[in-house]
C-alpha atoms as one frame of an Amber mdcrd trajectory, in Angstrom:
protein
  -6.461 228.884  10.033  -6.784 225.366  10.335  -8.217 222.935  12.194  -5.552
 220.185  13.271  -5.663 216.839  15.466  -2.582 216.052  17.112  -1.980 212.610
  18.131   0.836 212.073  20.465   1.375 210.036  23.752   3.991 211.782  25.737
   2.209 214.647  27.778   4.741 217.197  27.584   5.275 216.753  23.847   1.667
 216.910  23.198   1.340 219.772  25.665   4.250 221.439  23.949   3.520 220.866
  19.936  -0.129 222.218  20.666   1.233 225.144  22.318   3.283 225.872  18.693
   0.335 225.120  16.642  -2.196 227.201  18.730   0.053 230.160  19.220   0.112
 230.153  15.073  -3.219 230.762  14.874  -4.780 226.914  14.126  -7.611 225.363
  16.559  -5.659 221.939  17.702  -7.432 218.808  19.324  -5.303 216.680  21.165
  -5.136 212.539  21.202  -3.429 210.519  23.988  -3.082 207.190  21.707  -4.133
 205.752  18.570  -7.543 204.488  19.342  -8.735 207.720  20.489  -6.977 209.539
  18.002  -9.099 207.325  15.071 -12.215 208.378  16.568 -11.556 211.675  16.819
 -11.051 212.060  13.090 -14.097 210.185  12.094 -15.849 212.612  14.721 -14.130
 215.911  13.327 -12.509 215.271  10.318  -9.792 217.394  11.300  -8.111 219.592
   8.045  -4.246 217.781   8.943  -3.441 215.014  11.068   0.188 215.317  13.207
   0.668 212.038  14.959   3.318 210.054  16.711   4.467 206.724  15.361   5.467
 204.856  18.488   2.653 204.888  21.008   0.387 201.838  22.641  -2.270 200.282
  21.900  -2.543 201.481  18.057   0.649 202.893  16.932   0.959 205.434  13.976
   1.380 202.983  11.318  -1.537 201.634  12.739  -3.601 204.738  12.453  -2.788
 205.829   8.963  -3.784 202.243   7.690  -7.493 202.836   9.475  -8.070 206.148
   8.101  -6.725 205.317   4.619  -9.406 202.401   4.552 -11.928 205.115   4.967
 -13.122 207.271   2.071 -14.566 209.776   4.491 -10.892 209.912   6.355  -8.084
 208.783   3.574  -8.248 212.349   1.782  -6.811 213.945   5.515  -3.283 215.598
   5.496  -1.036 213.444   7.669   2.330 213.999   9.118   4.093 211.609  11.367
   6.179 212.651  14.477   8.742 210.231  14.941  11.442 210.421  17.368  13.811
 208.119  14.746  15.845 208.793  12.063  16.223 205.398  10.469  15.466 205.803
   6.751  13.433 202.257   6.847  10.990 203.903   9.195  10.501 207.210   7.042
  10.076 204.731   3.884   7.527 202.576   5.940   5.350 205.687   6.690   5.745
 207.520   3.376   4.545 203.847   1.530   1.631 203.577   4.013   0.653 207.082
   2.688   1.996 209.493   4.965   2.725 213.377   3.114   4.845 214.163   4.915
   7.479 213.589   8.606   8.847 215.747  10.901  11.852 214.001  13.309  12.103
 214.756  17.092  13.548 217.002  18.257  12.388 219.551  16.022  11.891 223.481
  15.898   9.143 225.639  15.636  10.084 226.771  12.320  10.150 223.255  10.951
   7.106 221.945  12.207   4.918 225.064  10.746   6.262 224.903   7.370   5.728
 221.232   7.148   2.607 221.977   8.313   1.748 225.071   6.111   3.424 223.573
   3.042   0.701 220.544   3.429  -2.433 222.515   3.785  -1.157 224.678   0.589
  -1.296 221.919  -1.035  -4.637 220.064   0.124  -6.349 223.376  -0.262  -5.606
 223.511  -3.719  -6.731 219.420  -4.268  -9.890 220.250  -2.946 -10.352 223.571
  -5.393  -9.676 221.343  -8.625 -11.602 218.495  -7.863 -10.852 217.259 -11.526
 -13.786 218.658 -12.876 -14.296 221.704 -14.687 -13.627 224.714 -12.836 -12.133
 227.914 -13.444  -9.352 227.718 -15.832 -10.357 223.243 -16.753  -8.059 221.209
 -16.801  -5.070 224.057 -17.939  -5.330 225.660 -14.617  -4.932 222.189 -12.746
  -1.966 221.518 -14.823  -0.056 225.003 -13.901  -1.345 224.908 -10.494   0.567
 220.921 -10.083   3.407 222.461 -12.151   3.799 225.360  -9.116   4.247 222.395
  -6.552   8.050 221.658  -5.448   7.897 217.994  -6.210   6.358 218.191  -9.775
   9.228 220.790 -10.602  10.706 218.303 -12.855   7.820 216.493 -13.919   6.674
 217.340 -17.566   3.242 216.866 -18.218   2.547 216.500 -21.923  -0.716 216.767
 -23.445  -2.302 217.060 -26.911  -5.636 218.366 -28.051  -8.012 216.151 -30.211
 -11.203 216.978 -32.171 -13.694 214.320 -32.967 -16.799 214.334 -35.082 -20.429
 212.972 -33.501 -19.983 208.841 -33.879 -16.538 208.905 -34.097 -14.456 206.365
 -31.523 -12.586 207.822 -29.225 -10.894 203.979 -28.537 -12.540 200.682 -28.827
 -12.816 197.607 -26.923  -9.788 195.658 -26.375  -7.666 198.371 -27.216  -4.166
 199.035 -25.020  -4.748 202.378 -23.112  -1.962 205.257 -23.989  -3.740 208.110
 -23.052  -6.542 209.742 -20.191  -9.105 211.638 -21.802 -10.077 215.216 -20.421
 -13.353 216.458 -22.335 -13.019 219.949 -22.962 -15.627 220.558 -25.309 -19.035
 217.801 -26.149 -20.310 214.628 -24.878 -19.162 211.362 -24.943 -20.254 208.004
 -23.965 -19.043 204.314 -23.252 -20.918 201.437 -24.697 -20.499 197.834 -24.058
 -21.724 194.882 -26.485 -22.931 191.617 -25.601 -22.664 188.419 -27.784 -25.779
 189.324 -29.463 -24.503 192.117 -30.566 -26.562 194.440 -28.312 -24.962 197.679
 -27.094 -25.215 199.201 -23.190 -24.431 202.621 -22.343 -21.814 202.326 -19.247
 -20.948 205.850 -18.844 -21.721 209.476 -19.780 -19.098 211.964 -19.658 -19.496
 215.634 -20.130 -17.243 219.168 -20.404 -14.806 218.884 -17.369 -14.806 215.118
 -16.998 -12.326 212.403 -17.541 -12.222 209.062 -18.521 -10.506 206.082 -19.871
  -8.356 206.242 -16.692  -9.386 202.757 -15.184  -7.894 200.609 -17.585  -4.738
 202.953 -16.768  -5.020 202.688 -13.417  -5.557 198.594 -13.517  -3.416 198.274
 -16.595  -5.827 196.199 -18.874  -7.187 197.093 -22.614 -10.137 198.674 -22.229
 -13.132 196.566 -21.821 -15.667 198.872 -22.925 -15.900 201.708 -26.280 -15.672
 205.486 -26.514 -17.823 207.158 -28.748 -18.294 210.515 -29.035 -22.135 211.837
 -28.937 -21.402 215.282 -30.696 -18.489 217.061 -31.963 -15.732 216.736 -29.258
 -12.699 218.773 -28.336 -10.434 216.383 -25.693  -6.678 216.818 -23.850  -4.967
 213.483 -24.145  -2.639 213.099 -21.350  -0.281 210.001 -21.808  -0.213 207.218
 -19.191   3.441 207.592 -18.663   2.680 211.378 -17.373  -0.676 210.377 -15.695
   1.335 207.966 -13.523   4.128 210.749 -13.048   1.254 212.335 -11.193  -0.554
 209.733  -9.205   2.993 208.574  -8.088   4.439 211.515  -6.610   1.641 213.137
  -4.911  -0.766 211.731  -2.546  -3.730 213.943  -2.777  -3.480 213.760  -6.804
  -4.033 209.976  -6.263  -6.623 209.960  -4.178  -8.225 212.517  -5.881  -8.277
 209.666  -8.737  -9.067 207.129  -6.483 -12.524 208.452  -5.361 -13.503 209.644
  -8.738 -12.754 205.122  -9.860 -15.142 204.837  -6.536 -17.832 206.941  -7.696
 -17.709 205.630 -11.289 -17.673 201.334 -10.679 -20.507 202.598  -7.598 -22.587
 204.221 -10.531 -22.387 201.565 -12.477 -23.180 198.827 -10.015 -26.391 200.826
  -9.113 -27.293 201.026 -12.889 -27.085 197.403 -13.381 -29.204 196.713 -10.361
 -31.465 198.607 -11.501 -31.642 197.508 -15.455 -31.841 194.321 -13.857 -34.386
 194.785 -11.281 -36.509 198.099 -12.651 -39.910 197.841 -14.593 -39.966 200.067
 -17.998 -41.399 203.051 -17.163 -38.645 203.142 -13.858 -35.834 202.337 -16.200
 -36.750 205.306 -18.453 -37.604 207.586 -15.966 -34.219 206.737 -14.440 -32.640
 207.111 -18.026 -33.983 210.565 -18.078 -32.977 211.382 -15.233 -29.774 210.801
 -15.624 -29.285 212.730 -18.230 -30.798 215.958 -16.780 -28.624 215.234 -13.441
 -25.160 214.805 -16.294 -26.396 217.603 -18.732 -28.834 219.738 -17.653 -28.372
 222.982 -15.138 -30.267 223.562 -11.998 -33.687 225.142 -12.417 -33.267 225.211
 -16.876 -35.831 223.525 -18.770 -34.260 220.692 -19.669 -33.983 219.972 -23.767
 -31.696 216.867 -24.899 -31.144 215.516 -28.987 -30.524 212.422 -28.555 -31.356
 209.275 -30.668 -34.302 206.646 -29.570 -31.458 203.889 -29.762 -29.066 205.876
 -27.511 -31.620 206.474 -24.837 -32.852 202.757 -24.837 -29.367 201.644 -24.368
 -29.041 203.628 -21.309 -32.137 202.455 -20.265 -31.026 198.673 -21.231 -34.570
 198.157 -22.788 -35.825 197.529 -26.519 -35.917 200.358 -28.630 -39.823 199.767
 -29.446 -40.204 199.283 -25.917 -38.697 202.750 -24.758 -40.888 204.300 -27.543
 -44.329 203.174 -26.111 -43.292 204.258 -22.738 -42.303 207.595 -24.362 -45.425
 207.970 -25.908 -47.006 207.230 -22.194 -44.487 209.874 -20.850 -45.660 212.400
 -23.068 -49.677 211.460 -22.916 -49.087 212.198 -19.228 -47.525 215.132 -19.192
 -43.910 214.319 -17.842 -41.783 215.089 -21.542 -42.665 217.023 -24.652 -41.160
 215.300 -27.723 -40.006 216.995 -31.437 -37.974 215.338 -33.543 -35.500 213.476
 -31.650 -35.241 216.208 -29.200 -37.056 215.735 -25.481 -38.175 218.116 -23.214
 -38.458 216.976 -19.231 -41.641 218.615 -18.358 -42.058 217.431 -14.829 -38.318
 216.361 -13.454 -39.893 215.981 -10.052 -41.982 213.410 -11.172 -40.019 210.997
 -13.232 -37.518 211.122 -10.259 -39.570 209.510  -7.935 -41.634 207.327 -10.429
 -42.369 204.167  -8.707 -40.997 200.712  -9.659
């Protein structure tokens, strides 16, 4: 069962809802007002969040607006209590985020199913993850298809093969689709007005991208390339946005994964920027054991001196010396264009 945090001001109703929730099985903490309510979740991060919208100090509204600011807190099931039935105050709440509301007075029946419906749902959020798992990207499809709201919404998607070089979209370009890679590697590149080219992001089976310029509704202000022979699912914008839309967790979901991706990049810049050589090719290296390699494998890349100094953001003669030094020492065993991280260990914590 879960683990819930009600947040409620009257004693009796508190008293009362717990009562419901315990005697169904779920381990409920309890929350006089907002304030305290707030720091309980950061404390316990609770698995649903029922709470009151008229109390002091830090009403509901209040509350939902904190924890949505949080990336450790905004992913939380929450259901407002509210002892009103004006439309404008369901609308408020349902705009600020919340999944779902349950009006006062209610019945036991009611507030369980809201309350089961909603951890149905976050339970399966958290499974997908929108990365490759189980049935890819398929299986997150049927699995959205199964929920009540999306029974009417009709995802459309389209397979694509691409051959090694060939771009996926280029720079400048108006977005119509999100990319799902099913099948190869891709990458993003960006070219300065001297024409030379930076590897922004590396994408691999299970991943998607091209979603930000969706999501902000620009062109595109990097290119797509793919790295080998690629197998994607094109999902148009109009049905990406049918998803984000109508389903909270499927936008957050999206939100953290634009998070995690501008964060990587910042910390890659910083440290093309700010790294010496050998750091910036360890790093390189690195990465791409961490994006393509599997725990505990020897790991064994192809990949072209060019590519790997544009991750790196260094000369191509330049990355080749240090190469050369990587090898002398032990760290990568070179053939061909193919390298071999001997010593992962130590090119992760290679000094600057």
């Amino acid at each position: 069962m879960a683990n819930i945090l009600l947040i409620e001001d009257n004693d009796n109703m508190r008293e009362n809802t717990s009562e419901i929730l315990s005697l169904a099985g779920h381990s409920v903490e309890t929350a006089a007002n907002g304030k305290e309510g707030v720091i309980k979740v950061q404390l316990s991060k609770p698995d649903l969040i029922i709470c009151d919208i008229m109390m002091p100090e830090l009403d509901g509204y209040g509350v939902l607006h904190m924890l949505n600011r949080d990336p450790q807190t905004n992913h939380i099931p929450f259901i407002f209590l509210t002892a009103k039935a004006d439309r404008s105050d369901v609308r408020k709440g349902m705009e600020l985020g919340a999944d779902d509301y349950v009006t006062k007075p209610f019945d036991d029946v009611e507030l369980l199913a809201a309350v089961e419906t909603r951890l149905k749902k976050s339970s399966f959020m958290a499974a997908a993850q929108f990365t490759q798992a189980q049935d890819g990207f398929d299986h997150f499809i049927r699995q959205v298809k199964t929920m009540e709201e999306f029974a009417k919404v009709d995802v459309n998607t389209r397979q694509k093969h691409y051959k090694k070089k060939d771009i996926i979209y280029a720079e400048s370009n108006t977005p119509m689709y999100v990319y799902y890679l099913e099948k190869g590697k891709v990458k993003t590149i960006k070219n300065n007005k001297q024409d030379k080219e930076l590897i922004t992001g590396l994408y691999n089976e299970g991943d998607f991208f091209g979603y930000i310029a969706v999501l902000e509704g620009n062109v595109y202000d990097d290119e797509a390339i793919a790295m080998e022979e690629v197998q994607l699912k094109l999902v148009p914008k109009e049905d990406f946005f049918k998803l984000i839309y109508q389903n909270r967790d499927v936008a957050n979901a999206f939100m953290k994964l634009l998070s995690k991706e501008v964060k990587e990049k910042e910390e890659r810049l910083l440290k093309i920027a700010y790294d010496s050589v050998r750091k910036k090719v360890s790093e390189s290296l690195v990465l791409l054991k961490e994006r393509y390699g599997k725990d505990k494998e020897l790991f064994s890349i192809p990949i072209s001196r060019e590519d790997l100094a544009h991750i790196a953001g260094t000369a191509t003669e330049t990355l080749i010396r240090t190469l050369t030094d990587f090898k002398e020492e032990g760290l990568v065993e070179i053939k061909g264009s193919t390298i071999t991280i001997m010593d992962f260990d130590k090119l992760k914590k290679m000094k600057n």
